[in-house]
C-alpha positions, 0 to 999 in steps of 0.5 A, a space after each residue: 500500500 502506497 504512502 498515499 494510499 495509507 493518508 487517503 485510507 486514514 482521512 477516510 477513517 477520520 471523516 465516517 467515524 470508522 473507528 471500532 472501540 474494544 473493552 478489556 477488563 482490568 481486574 481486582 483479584 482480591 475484591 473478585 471484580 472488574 475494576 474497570 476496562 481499557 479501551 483499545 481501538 481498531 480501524 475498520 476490519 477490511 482496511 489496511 489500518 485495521 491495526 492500531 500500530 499501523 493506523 497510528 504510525 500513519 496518523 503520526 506521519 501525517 501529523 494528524 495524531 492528536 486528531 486520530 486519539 480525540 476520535 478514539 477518546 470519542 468513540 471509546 466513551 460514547 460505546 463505555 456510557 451507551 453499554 452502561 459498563 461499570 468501573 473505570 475508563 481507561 483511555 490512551 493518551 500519547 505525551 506527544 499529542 498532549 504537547 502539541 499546539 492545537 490540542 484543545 483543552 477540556 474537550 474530553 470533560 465536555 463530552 463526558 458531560 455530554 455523555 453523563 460520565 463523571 470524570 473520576 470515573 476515568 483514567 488518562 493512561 500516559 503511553 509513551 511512545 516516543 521520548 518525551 523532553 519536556 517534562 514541565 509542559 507535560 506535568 502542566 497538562 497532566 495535572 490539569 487533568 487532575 484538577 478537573 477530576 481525572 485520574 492518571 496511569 502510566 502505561 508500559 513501565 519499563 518499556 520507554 527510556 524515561 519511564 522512571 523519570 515520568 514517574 517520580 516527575 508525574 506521580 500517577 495514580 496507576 502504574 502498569 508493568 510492561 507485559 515482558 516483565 510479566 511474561 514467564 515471571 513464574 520461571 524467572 527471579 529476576 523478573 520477580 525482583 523486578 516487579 517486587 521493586 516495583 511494588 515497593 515504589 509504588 509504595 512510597 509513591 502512593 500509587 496502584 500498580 496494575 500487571 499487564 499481558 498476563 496469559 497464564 495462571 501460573 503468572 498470574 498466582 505468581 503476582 498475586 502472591 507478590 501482592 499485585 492485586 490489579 491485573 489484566 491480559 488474555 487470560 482474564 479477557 480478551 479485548 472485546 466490542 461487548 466485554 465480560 461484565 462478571 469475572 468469576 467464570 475466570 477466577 472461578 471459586 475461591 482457590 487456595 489450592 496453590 497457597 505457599 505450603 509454609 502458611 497456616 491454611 486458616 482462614 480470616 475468620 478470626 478477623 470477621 467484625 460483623 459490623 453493619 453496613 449501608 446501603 450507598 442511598 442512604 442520607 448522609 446525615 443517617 450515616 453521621 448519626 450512626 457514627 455518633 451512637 457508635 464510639 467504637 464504630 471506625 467504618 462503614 462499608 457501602 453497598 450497592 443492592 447486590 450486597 456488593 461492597 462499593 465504598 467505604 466510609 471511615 470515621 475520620 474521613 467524614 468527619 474532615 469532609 463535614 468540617 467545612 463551612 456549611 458542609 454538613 447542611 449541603 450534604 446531610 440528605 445528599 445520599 453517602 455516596 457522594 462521601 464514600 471512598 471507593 479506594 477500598 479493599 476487600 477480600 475473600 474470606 478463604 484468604 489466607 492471613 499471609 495473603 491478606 498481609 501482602 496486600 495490606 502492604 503493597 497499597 498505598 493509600 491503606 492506614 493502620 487505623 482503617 479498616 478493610 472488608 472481607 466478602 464471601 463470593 463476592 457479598 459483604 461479609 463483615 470489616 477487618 482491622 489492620 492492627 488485627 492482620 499485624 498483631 496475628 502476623 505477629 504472633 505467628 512469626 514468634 511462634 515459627 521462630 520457636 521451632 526454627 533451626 538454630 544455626 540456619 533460622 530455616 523452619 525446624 521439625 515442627 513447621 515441617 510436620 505442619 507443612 507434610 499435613 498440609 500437602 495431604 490436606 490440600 491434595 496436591 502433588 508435590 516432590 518431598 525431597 530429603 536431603 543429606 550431606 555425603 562425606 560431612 562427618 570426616 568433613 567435620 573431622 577435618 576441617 572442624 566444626 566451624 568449618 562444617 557450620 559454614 557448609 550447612 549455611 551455604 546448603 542453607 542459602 542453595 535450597 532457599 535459592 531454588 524454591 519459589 516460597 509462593 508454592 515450595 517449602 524448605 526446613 531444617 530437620 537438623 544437622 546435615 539434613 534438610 527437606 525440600 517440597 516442590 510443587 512444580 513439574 520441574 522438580 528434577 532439573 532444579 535439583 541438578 541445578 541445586 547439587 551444581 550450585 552446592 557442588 561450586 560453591 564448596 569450592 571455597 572451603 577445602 585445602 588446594 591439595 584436597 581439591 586437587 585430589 579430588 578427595 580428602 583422607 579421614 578416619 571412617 567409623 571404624 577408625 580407620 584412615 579412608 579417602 572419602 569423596 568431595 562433598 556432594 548431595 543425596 537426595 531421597 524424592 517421594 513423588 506425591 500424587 493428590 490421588 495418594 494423599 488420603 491413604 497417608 499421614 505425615 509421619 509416614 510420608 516423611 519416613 518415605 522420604 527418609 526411606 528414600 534418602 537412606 536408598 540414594 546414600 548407598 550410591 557413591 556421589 551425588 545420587 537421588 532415589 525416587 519413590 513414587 506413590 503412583 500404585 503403577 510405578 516403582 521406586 527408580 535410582 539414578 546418579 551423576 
């Protein structure tokens, strides 16, 4: 297609209005809801610009971008109000668009009250395409965007050379991670340390940080885990001219089958204050008069008719609002509503405390004396206080502290047995893996026992290393052995990374003559001198399958794993033993 041919194609977009608007959900995990929806546009299906890089590349070429993005705002916000949808409207701005001179400002506040859209209901996404130097202008339009209502995302984190720069100059409301972080974050740590900086940013900056282009449940678990609550991508929906309105067909029941094996599997129950709740009509001045027979009272949560959470109002802020000149008469039968805060949490009561704690942490805007929500399939349950979630937090680190290994601080025999029951409990298939030092007690002989405590805290770090502490566990049973649980498929190829890390980083800890030789001489059991191998690993592996899980207990599913560790000893080197619970399959040994 000719260069003219693109510009006529695109004139003729721009004239008959040939633009397609696409919805997809950005999704709260925890509150099980669609927080709102990106729109995406599209130029008509048998056109050459049907792709939004080509039909924006052209548009910028032709210098007729800011005209092709106030089309899109149009048409994305004429189809958002005329679907009726909920939540927030994601619209896509470009910086350089923003900065150009005949950009008219206040148009989109225009339409949207055209449209009957309050612009607290949207979002300007920044989306930077290009570089952007000006950093003043576009704070000034930014923020102008603000003082009218609008809140503000910055898109693709990561992606564009002054992405950081924008957001400690800017400040967004939102900040979304851009999708290479988030693809195959399951498989990758960096990428995980990545997105945990992130968080802790977001943090300090009093914004929300929303995960793009997730397409796997493994990602998104693994995000969820960190303490992401706001996601979106293919796997939570697909961009769509009719979007989903309801995600529990995609989240499905509540599951806390992938909860970390080292958690206590309660529930929030403990946490449950059955406050009432109010429906978002009622008059403001009820609202107050509750607060006021009420002492104790801290929050209130608001509800829609579904008994669905959709605010929350906290006593100190009301009490600020109403403090204003003539405020309480304005707004005492004005319906609460108008007052409530809509940046609220809420979780399912199956959450786990430890999940409940990371989301806690990783809002911005979450205080210590607010309280938040609890539901059950999505219906108001009840309020939780935070002091409750640090106080339990608290007592539950104490207590793993008790039984916690000395020298390593790893999780002793009593965390240990918990996390056997709770695999069996749970049904999952897991790799219980018991692992033994080989040649440690002539080691010991040798080099003393000082030096035989460094190998233990180096084993220490390589296990910690190799488990994702979302779904594996690792524990000290005491001396030189330790268990391992992994709960995924590539069980095998992270143990021989595992021996081949302990095997390097031992290195450091022999004499030269011994490494060497390959071996070092002591005296075995019997007293005599002996040349005993270079450390190396055994590992005993009882491969655990959910149909298994009801015929055992965790006493005999250790001594499975002992039994097996016992069987990889007798191989001289590195060795692992694996038995399967599998009734078709026999217990197999292999070697390296």
């Amino acid at each position: 297609m000719t260069v003219t041919e693109q510009l006529s194609a695109l004139s003729t977009i721009l004239a008959q209005g040939g633009l397609h608007s696409l919805f997809q959900p950005i999704v709260c995990v925890s509150e099980r809801r669609i927080l709102g929806y990106e729109a995406l546009s599209r130029g008509p299906s048998n056109s050459p610009l049907h792709s939004p890089i080509n039909l924006f590349a052209v548009a910028r070429q032709a210098g007729r971008l800011t005209e092709l993005e106030v089309a899109c705002r149009e048409s994305a916000c004429r189809r958002f109000s005329h679907q009726d949808l909920d939540g927030k409207l994601f619209l896509n701005v470009s910086p350089e668009s923003l900065l150009e001179p005949q950009y008219q400002s206040g148009r989109t506040l225009k339409m949207l009250h055209d449209l009957g859209l309050s612009p607290s209901r949207v979002v300007i996404e920044l989306t930077e395409q290009t570089p952007t130097d000006d950093f003043e202008l576009l704070f000034n339009a930014l923020h102008h965007y603000r003082d009218m209502g609008f809140s503000i995302a910055l898109d693709d984190l990561g992606a564009g050379y002054s992405s950081l720069r924008l957001w400690s100059e800017l400040r967004p409301d939102y900040v979304k991670i851009d999708r290479h972080f988030i693809d195959g974050i399951h498989l990758d740590a960096v990428k995980r340390e990545f997105v945990g900086s992130i968080l802790q940013i977001a943090r300090a900056s009093r914004a929300q940080v929303i995960a793009e282009g997730i397409e796997l449940a493994e990602e998104l678990q693994v995000l969820t885990d960190m303490g992401v609550d706001l996601v979106q991508g293919y796997f939570l929906g697909r961009p769509q001219e009719q979007p989903a309105r309801d995600i529990q067909h995609i989240l499905g029941s509540p599951n806390r089958e992938l909860q970390a094996l080292g958690e206590d599997g309660g529930n929030l129950a403990a946490l449950l204050n059955e406050q009432p709740a109010v429906n978002q009509n009622t008059p403001t001045a009820q609202v107050l008069e509750l607060f006021r027979r009420q002492a104790n009272l801290n929050s209130l949560a608001v509800l829609n008719e579904r008994r669905q959470p959709c605010g929350i109002v906290h006593r100190h802020s009301l009490s600020d609002a109403l403090l204003k000149p003539f405020a309480t008469d304005l707004f005492a039968r004005k319906p609460i509503s108008r007052l409530m805060s809509d940046d609220f949490l809420a979780v399912e009561l199956s959450q786990s405390l430890q999940q409940v704690s990371r989301l806690l942490t990783s809002r911005a805007r979450q205080r210590i004396e607010e309280d938040f929500i609890i539901i059950q399939n999505g219906r108001y349950l009840g309020l939780g206080r935070v002091i409750d979630v640090l106080k339990l937090i608290t007592e539950q680190k104490i207590q793993q502290a008790r039984y916690a290994n000395p020298l390593t601080l790893l999780p002793g025999n009593v965390p240990i047995q918990q996390c056997l029951t709770r695999l069996l409990q749970q049904q999952r298939q897991a790799a219980i893996c018991y692992v033994d030092i080989d040649s440690f007690k002539p080691f010991n002989d040798i080099y003393g026992y000082a030096r035989g405590d460094e190998v233990l805290l180096c084993l220490a770090q390589c296990l910690s290393e190799r488990v994702d502490p979302a779904h594996d566990f690792v524990g000290h049973i005491g001396g030189d052995d330790f268990m391992l649980v992994l709960g995924s498929a590539d069980w095998e190829r992270r143990l021989q990374l595992l021996q081949e890390d302990f095997q390097k980083q031992c290195r450091r800890f022999y004499r030269p003559e011994h490494l060497q030789a390959g071996c070092f001489v002591a005296a075995n059991r019997q007293g005599q001198h002996q040349a005993f191998e270079l450390l190396s690993l055994s590992i005993g592996v009882v491969q655990l399958h959910p149909q298994a899980c009801a015929g055992l207990d965790a006493g005999q599913l250790a001594a499975l794993a002992s039994d097996a560790k016992h069987q990889a000893k007798a191989v001289s080197g590195y060795s692992l033993h694996l038995i399967d619970t599998a009734p078709a399959l026999h217990a197999s040994s292999f070697s390296g």
